[in-house]
N, C-alpha and C positions, 0 to 999 in steps of 0.2 A: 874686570870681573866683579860680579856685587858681594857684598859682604853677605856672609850667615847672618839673619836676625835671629838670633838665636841665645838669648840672656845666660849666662852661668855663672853669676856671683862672683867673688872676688876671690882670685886665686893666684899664693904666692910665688913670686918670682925669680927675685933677690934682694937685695939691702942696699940701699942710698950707699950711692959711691960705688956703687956695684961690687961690695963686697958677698963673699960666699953666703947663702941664706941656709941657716941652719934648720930655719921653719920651728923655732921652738914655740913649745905652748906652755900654757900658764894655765894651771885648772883653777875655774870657777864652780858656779854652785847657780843652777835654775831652782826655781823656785818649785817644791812636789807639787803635781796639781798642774801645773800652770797652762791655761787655756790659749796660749801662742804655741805654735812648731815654731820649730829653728831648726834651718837648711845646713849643710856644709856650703861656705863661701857667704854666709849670709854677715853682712855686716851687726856688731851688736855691742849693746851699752851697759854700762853698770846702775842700778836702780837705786834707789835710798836706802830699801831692804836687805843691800849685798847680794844681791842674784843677778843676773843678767836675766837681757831681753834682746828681741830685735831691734834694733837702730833702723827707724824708717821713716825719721820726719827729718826734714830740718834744720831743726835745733839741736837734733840728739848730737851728742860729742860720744865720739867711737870709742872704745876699750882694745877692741880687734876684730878677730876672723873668725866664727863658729869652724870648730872642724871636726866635730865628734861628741858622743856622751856614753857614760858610762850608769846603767841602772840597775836595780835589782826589781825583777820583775815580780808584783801582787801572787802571781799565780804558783807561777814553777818556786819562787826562791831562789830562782840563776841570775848573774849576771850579765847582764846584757849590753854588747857593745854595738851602738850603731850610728853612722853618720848624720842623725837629722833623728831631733826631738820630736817626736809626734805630741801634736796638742794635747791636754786633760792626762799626760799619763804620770804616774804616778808611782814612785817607789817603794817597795816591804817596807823598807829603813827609810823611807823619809828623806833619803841622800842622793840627787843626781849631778853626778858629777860633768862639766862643760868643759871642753877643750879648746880653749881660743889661742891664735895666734894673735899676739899681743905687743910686742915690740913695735915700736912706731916707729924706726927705720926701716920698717921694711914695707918692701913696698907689691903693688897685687896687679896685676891683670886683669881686665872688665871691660865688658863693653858697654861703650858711650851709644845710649841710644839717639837717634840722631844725625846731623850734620855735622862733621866732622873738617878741619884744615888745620894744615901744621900751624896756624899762626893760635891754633887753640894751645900750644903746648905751652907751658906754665901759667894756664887758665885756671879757676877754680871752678868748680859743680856740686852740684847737688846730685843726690840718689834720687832712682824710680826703683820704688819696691814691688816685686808682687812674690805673690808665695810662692814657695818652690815647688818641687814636684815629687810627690811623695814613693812611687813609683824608683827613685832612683836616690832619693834625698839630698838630689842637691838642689841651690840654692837659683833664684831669677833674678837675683836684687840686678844693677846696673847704674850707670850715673846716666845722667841727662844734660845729654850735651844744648840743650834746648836755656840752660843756667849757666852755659860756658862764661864766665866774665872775672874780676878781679876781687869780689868780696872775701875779704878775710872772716863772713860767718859762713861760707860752704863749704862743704863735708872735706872735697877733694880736692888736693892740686893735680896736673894733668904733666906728668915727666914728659912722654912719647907714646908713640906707637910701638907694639908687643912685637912685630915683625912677622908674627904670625901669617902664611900671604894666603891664605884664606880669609882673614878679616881686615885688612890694611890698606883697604880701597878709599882714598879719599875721596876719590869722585863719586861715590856714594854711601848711604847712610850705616849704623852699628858697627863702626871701627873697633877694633880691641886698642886698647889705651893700656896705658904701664900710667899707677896712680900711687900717690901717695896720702895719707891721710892728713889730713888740714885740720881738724877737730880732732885732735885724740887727747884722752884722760891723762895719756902722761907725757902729754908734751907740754911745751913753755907756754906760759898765759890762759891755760885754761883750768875754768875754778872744780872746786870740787865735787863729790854729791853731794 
């Protein structure tokens, strides 16, 4: 049976060595104003400024997993909690608070878009970003299995397959993959902002 093409960002699983995933988050700080949305499940980086952003090139080295913000809205004076930062918006207070899962053992769910064979499994890849969907705020990012190979500058290593049996079709393309992050800010060897 073919797999869903159907992208939804990176979503957590459990913890290297398969211990129990407590899904903790660590609040960060978007920047008021800032002309990027950020999805839930959206991969994303630390800036020079202290804010976060999307992670969607490259080179970006990960911090974690968007899963939420906290704002107070221009208009009413409420606070406002919702899964996926809308672009240009902007806080009373100046303060929007970001929710990432951040821990670099743990590890996410995604699908590889692509080609796909068990012999990809401790492969490394890169992300294919597109924006998410605002309609429900989650996230489209995905890795690209199209970058499967062994470089120690790609985003992602490749554990297994999610078991998921809706996407777990090797014999065709956007498998769900179990991934762990290869570029993250606080793991070993990588520098700082």
């Amino acid at each position: 049976m073919a797999n869903q093409a159907n992208a939804y960002g990176f979503r957590p699983v459990r913890m290297s060595g398969s211990g129990p995933s407590t899904n903790g988050q660590t609040q960060y700080l978007i920047a008021n104003g800032s002309g990027t949305a950020i999805f839930q499940g959206d991969p994303v980086q630390m800036t020079a400024n202290g804010v976060i952003n999307v992670a969607n090139g490259v080179s970006d080295v990960v911090v974690g997993v968007f899963n939420g913000c906290e704002y107070v809205d221009v208009n009413t004076r409420k606070p406002v909690f919702t899964n996926y930062f809308p672009a240009n918006t902007s806080s009373y207070d100046g303060i929007i608070k970001a929710f990432v899962i951040d821990d670099p053992n743990q590890l996410f769910e995604v699908q590889a878009v692509g080609a796909f064979a068990n012999t990809d499994i401790g492969a490394t890849a890169n992300l294919v970003y597109t924006a998410g969907l605002t309609h429900s705020g989650t996230s489209q990012a995905a890795v690209n299995a199209e970058t499967f190979g062994n470089s120690a500058n790609n985003s992602v290593k490749i554990i297994g397959l999610t078991g998921d049996p809706e996407n777990q079709d090797t014999s065709s393309n956007n498998c769900s993959v179990v991934i762990k992050w290869n570029k993250h800010l606080y793991s070993a060897n990588t520098a700082g902002i």
